[in-house]
Each structure stands twice: as C-alpha cells, then as structure tokens.
N, C-alpha and C positions, 0 to 999 in steps of 0.2 A: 774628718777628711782633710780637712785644711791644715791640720800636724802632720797628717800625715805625708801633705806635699812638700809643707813648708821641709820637713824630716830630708826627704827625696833629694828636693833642689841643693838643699845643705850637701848634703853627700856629692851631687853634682859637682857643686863649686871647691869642696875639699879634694877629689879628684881630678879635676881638667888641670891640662896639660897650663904648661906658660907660653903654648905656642904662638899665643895671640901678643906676648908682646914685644915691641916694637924694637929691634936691633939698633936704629938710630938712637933711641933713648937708654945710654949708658947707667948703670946701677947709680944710688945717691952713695955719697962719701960718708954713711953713719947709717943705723937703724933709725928708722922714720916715727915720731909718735904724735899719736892723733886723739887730742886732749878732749874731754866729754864735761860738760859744766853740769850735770845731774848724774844720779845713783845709777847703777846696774837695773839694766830691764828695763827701764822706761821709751820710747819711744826713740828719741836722741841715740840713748846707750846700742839700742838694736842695731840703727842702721850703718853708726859708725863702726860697727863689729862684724856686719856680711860686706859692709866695702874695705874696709882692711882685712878680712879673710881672703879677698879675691885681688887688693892691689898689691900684697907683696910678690905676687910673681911675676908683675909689672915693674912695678921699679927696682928688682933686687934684692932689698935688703928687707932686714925683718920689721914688723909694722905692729906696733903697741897701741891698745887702747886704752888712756890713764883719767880714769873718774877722779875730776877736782872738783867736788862738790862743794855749794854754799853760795848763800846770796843771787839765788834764781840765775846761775850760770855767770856773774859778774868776776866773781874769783878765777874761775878760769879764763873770759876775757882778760882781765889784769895782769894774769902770767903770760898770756900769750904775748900781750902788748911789749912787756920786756925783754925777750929773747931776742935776741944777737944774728945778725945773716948768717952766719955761719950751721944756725941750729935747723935741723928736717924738724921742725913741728906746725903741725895743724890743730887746727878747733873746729868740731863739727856744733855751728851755734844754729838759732833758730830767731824767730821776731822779738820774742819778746829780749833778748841780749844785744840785737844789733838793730831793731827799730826803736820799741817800748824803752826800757832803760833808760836810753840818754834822754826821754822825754820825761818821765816823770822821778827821775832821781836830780836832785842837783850837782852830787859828785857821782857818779857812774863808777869813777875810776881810772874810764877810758875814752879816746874819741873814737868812735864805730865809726867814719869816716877817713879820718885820717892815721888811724893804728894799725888797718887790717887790709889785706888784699883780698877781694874774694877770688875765691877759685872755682871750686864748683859746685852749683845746686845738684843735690842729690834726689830729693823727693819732695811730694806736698803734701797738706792734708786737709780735708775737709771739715766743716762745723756741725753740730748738728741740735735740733732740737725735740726736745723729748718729754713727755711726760709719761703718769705710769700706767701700767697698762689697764689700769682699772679706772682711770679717768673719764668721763664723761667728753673730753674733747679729742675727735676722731682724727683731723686736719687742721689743719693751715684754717679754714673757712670758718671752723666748728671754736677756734678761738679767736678769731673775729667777734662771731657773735657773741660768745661770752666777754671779751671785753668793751664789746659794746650796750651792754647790761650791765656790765658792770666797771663801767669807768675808772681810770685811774687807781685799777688793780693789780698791774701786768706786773708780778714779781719772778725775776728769773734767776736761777742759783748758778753758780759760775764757778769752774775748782777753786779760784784764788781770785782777789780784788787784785788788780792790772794786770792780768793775763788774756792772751787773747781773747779768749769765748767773753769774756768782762767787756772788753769793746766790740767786739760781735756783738753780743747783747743791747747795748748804745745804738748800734748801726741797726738791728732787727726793732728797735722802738720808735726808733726817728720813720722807719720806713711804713711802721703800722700806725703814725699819729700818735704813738703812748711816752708816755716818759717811765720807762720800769725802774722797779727797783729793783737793782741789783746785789743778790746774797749772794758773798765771797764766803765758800768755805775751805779746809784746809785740805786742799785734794780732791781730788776725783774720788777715792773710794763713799769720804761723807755725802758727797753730794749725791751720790750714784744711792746709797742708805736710804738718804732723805727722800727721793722722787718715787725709789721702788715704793717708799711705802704711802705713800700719798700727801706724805708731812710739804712736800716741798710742789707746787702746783704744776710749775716749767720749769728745764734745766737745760745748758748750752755747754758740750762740752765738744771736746775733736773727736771724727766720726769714731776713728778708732778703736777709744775709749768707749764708746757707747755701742757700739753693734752687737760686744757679744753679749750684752743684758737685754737686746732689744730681739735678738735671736732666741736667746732663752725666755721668751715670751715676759719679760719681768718689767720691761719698758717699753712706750710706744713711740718711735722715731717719726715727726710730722712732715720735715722737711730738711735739705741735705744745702750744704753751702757750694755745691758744685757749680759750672757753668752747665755741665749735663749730668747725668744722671748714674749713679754711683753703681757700679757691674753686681756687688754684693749688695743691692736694694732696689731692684729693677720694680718693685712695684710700691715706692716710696719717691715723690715728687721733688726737683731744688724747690726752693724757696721762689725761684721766678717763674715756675710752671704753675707753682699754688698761688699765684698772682700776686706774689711782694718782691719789689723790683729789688735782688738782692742775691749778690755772688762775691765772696770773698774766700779763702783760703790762707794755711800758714805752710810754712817747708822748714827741709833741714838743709845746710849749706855747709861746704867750707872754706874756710879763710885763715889766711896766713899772716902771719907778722907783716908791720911792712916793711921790716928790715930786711925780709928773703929776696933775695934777687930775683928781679922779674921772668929771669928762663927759668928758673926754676917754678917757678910757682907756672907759666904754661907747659913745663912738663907733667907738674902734677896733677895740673888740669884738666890736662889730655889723656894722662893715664885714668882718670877717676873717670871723666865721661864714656871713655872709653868701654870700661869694666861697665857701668850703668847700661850699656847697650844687650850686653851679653843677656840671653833670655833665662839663663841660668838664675840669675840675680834676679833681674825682673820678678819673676816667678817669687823667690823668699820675698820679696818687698811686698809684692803684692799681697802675700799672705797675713803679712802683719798690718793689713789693711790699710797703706800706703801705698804713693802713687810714684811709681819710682821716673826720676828727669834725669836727662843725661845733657851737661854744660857744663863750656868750659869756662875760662876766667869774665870774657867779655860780654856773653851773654847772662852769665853769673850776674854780672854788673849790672847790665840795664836790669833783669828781672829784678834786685835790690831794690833800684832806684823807683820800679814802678808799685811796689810794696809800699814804700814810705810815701807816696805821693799818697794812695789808697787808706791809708792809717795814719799817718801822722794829725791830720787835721780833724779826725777822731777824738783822737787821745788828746789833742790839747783841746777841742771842746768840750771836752770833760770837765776838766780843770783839775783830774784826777793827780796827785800828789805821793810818791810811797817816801816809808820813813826808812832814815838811812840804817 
C-alpha cells in the first residue's frame, strides 16, 4: 500500500502545474545541480531526487542530481567548498558531514562552519532500537531487567563506528547507567543479518532502515527516538514514554558554497521550503518513512546550531577518533 501511494504522489508531483511558482523569482542563469555525497537509493539520494523533481518548476531551469560518492559524504563537501559564486550548486548533507566529521577527523578537508551556507532543512529522521523477534526482551523495561542481571553486558550494533546510531548508542547507555559496547558493522544490511538472527543481542539504527524488518515480523522495534510517537508505530513507545529520558533525531539539509551570493541562496531557500509545504511531497516523503520540514536559510541556521549543541559534547566524550 505504501508503493503504491508513494507510486500516486510521484505521479502527482510529475503532473502539477508550475503554478505555484513565484513570478518575483526570475529563472537562475544555468542548470542548477544538487550534489548527494552517497550511492543512489540510500535515504539522502531519495530526498534530494523528489525535491529536485518538484523545484525545477520553481526556479526555471533544469535541476541535476550528481552522486559524489567516497569518504562518508566528505568528498562531495570538498567539492562544494571549492566552487566559485557564480556556480548554481547545492549539497543535500546530513550530521554525520556537517556535525560528526569535523569532530572526529583531523583534516575533514573542510570547515562545516565557515565553507557552507545552509539553506534548507528538508526532512528528519528517527533512531530506533531493536532486537529480534525471537528475543526474550519485550520493552524498554524487559531490558532493564536483563541488564541488570546481567551487568555490564549491553552490547549494541551500529551500521558504522561514528555514525549517528554509534553516538545514539553512547546517549542510550549513559541514560540507562551502562557503558555498552558498541559493534560497528559495515552497513545496515550486516547489521540488520546479525540481529534477525539472534547473533547480535541489540541494534540502533534509523527508523527507516528498521521498520520494514520490524513489519515483516523479522525484528522487534522497543522504542523510537521521537519527541512523540512515530504515525507508522502507534503502538510502539519513544524512549521517554518507556521511562529513559531520551529524544534525539538526525535530518537531511542543504547548503550552499559560501561563495553563493546571499540572494541567492534565500531564493533557493524559499523555493525548497516552499516545494516542502506542497502535500504532494509530504506525502512521497512520508512514504519513505521520513518526516518531511519545510525552512528556510535562517531557520535552517539555528536548527544546525541546536544539533551540534545536542551532539557535539557526545562525540568528543567519546574520545571517538576515525582514520583519515
């Protein structure tokens, strides 16, 4: 059912008119392209693909999305960082390129501060945690008691060492008194392998990723990283209903050089929020089990700002290090 809307809304959005956009806002001077630092299909690749399907009738001109993959999206911050005012290009990044990065690399490449403008938050997404379905632990509660039987056993598997769900994990340990171990493995798919079959005890990945295994009855979702409670798990708890004081989330954004001239970048600010509003969009976002935000440059801003206030002090209590 949920292709088949997601199917629907597509068609929507390849249909409707350009009525909606704004006669003030004159075409840009070039094809506009909107740079993705991971593979086709992945979460990142999607959204920046239904928001440039729907803003080129917005700003005029044709609108590219070009996969520069390598080094966990840092390559394509590196190219962004270098282009010229003159160039229409964007980067739809996420935390781990413009929080995590500059904290645990020592050359990044770039300054996520002073390289990029951001423009506009496009969507969020939730954490989740999960074991398999054949597990003996039901809730939130039910591993409580098991780790307090069994002390300083809380091992939770992560798609990647310093990716979000990896400091989620750090935040979910401190919040239950444990110090977990955390197993980095090479993606979501292994991870997802290991928990179905009971190899791997807990696992922490974005809800996403996790629902449609926990749908297909193959895993069991305990608790969600929401402030409330996720439309597609209405009868699965956050983490602060299950009594552990604990709500964080990551997003996808974008951000411009900061050589783009500042009208520029609130126009395309305003056309991106814009487009987010339309329930057309909503709709496909929501399908791919993402929560779709509509902001523009300045609000873009502070949400940033209050990201790294929430995570940074994480990640360097970690003491967590990646190799260049």
């Amino acid at each position: 059912m949920k292709k088949w809307a997601a199917a629907c809304a597509l068609a929507l959005l390849a249909a409707a008119p350009a009525a909606h956009a704004q006669a003030s806002s004159p075409p840009l001077d070039g094809p506009l392209t909107i740079v993705v630092g991971y593979p086709p299909g992945g979460s990142s690749d999607r959204i920046a693909r239904l928001v440039a399907e729907r803003l080129k009738d917005r700003v005029g001109v044709s609108v590219v999305v070009e996969n520069k993959t390598g080094a966990g999206g840092r390559i394509a911050a590196q190219g962004l960082r270098a282009a010229d005012a003159r160039q229409n290009v964007l980067m739809l990044a996420n935390p781990a390129v413009m929080v995590v990065a500059p904290l645990v690399y020592d050359k990044p490449g770039y300054d996520a501060r002073a390289d990029f403008k951001p423009v506009s938050l496009v969507s969020r997404y939730k954490f989740a945690l999960a074991v398999a379905a054949s597990s003996p632990v039901k809730d939130v509660a039910g591993l409580r008691r098991a780790l307090e039987a069994h002390p300083g056993e809380f091992a939770v598997g992560v798609p990647a060492t310093g990716s979000l769900p990896h400091f989620f994990a750090l935040m979910l340990g401190r919040a239950l008194g444990q110090t977990p171990e955390v197993v980095g493995y090479r993606g979501s798919a292994p991870l997802i392998s290991e928990l179905i079959g009971g190899i791997l005890p807990q696992g922490i990945d974005t809800l996403d990723t996790l629902l449609p295994q926990h749908r297909a009855g193959k895993i069991r979702i305990l608790a969600t990283s929401g402030q409330t409670r996720d439309p597609d798990l209405e009868d699965v708890p956050t983490f602060r209903e299950a009594g552990v004081d604990l709500a964080a989330d990551g997003w996808n954004a974008f951000f411009a050089p900061a050589a783009m001239p500042q009208a520029k970048v609130e126009r395309l600010g305003r056309d991106i929020a814009e487009a987010l509003r339309e329930p057309a969009l909503q709709e496909v976002v929501r399908a791919a089990y993402l929560e779709p935000v509509s902001a523009g440059p300045a609000d873009t801003a502070a949400a940033l700002e209050a990201y790294r206030k929430q995570w940074e002090p994480v990640v360097r209590a970690s003491g967590f290090k990646a190799e260049q």
